[in-house]
C-alpha positions as CSV (number, residue, x, y, z in Angstrom):
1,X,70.6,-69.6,56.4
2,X,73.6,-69.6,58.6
3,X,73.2,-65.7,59.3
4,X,70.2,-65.8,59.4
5,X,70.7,-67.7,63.2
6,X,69.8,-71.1,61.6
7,X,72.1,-74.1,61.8
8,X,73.2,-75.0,58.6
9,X,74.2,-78.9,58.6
10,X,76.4,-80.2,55.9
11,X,78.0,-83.9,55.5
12,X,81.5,-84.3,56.1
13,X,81.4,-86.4,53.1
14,X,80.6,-82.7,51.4
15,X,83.1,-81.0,53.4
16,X,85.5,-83.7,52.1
17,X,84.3,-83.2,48.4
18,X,84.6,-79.2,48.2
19,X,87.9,-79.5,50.1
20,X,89.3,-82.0,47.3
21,X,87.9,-79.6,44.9
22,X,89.4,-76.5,46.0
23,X,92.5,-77.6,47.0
24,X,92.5,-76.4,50.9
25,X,90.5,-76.7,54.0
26,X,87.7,-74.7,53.9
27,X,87.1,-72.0,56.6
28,X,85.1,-72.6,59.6
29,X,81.7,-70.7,59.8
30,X,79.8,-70.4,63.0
31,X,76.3,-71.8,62.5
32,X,77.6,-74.8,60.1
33,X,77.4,-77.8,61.9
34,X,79.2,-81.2,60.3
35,X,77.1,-84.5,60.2
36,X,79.4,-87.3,60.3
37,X,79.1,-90.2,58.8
38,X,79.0,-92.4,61.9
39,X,76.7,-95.8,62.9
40,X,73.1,-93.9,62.4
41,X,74.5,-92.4,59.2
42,X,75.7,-96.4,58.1
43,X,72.6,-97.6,59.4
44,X,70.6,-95.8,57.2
45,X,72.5,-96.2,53.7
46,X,72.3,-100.5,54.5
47,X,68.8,-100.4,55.3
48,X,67.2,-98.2,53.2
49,X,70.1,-97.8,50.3
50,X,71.4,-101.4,49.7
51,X,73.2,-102.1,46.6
52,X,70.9,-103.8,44.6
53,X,68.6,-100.5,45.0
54,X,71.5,-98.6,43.9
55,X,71.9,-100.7,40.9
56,X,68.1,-100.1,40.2
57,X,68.4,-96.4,40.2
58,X,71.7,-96.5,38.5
59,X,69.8,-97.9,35.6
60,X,67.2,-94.8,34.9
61,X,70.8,-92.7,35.3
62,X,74.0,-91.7,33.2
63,X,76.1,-91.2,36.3
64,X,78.3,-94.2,37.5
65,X,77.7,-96.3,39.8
66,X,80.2,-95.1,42.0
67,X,79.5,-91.7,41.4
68,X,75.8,-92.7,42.9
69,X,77.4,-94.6,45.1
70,X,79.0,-91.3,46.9
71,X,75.7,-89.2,46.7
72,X,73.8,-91.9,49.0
73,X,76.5,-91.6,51.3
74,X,76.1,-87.8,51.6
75,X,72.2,-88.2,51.1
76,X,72.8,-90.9,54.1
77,X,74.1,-88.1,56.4
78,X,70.8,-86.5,55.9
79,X,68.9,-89.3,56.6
80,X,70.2,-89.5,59.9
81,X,68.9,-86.0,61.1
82,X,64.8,-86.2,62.0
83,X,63.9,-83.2,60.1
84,X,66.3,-82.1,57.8
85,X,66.0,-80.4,54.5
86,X,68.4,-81.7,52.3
87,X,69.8,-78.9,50.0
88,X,72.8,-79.0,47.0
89,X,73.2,-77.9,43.8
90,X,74.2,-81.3,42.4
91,X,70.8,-82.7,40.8
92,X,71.6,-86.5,41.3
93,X,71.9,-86.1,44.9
94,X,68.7,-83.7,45.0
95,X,67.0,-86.4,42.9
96,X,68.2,-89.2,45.5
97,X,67.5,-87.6,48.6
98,X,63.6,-86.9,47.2
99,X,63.3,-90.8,46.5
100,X,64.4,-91.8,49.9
101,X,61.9,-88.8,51.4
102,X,63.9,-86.4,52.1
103,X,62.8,-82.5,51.9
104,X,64.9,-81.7,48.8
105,X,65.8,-78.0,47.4
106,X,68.2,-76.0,46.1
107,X,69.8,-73.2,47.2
108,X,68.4,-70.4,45.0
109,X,64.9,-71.8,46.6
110,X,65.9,-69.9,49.9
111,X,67.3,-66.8,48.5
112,X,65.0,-63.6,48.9
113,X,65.7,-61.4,46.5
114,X,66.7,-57.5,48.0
115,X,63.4,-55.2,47.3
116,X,64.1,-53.3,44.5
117,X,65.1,-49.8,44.9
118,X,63.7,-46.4,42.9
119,X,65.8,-44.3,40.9
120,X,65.3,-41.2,43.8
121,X,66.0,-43.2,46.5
122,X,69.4,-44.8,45.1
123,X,70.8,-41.2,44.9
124,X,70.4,-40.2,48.7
């Protein structure tokens, strides 16, 4: 999306998770724009995330409460932006971001495929 002249947004709380996961900072991309977790961001997980919703959806879930816990803070960051797709390719937070009405897809949903080439045409 981001080369395709399209801001990409993505939470810091994300940019926090893949940098624990691989081990160093990641690289800066132009077009990737970080959504902090600031007052709008809190606002939003308090109002429309409390706990005792979280406990609610924790209950049709076999992920941990604190593990859900972390996806409505990232799902939070979204909710903050007027707009915004939400996209991951971790299904609890997909699943989260649809119940609090968030556009929700993966990223293999914005993937076009190259056109597939003939035989002849390879060879020039």
């Amino acid at each position: 999306m981001a080369h395709a002249g399209r801001p990409v947004l993505v939470g810091a709380l994300t940019i926090a998770e893949a940098t624990r996961h691989q081990g160093k900072p990641l690289p800066r991309v132009q077009g990737i724009v970080v959504v902090a977790f600031d007052e709008l961001a809190a606002t939003e997980l308090g109002v429309r995330m409390p706990s005792s919703e979280l406990k609610k959806w924790r209950q049709g879930s076999e992920r941990g409460l604190a593990h859900i816990k972390y996806d409505a803070l990232i799902v939070s960051c979204a909710l903050r932006v007027p707009g915004c797709i939400f996209v991951s390719m971790d299904d609890g937070q997909l699943a989260l971001a649809k119940r609090f009405g968030l556009a929700a897809h993966q990223p293999q949903d914005f993937y076009d495929a190259p056109e597939p080439v003939e035989p002849a045409e390879r060879q020039r």
